[in-house]
C-alpha angles and dihedrals in degrees: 000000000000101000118165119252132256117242131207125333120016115237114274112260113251115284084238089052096051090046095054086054102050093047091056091057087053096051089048093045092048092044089054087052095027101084121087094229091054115074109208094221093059087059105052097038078056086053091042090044096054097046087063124093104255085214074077113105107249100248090054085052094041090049089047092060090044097054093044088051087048091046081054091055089249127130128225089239105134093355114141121200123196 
């Protein structure tokens, strides 16, 4: 019951465990992407799209996809904003 308390930074999590981690983001990011029907693209200017204020006018928001997707390396082509 009276346990002392812990003071200041909690101890790092295990380098196995970091890296198990990571590479499970990774598995989920590239299943998402991974499929042929899903541009990847599309996914990430709907990321882009949703992390802007919706009080922007809609061609700020519209020129800043297109400069994140061009910052990726990923083109406009069939990309649909709403």
């Amino acid at each position: 019951m009276n346990e002392p308390k812990r003071r200041g930074r909690p101890p790092k999590a295990a380098p196995e465990v970091a890296l198990m981690q990571a590479e499970m983001r990774q598995g989920v990011e590239l299943s998402a992407l991974g499929s042929s029907d899903i541009n990847p693209a599309q996914v990430y200017a709907n990321r882009v799209w949703a992390g802007q204020s919706p009080s922007l006018p809609y061609g700020e928001r519209w020129y800043r996809v297109k400069l994140a997707l061009e910052a990726q390396g990923l083109s406009m082509d069939g990309v649909e904003l709403k």
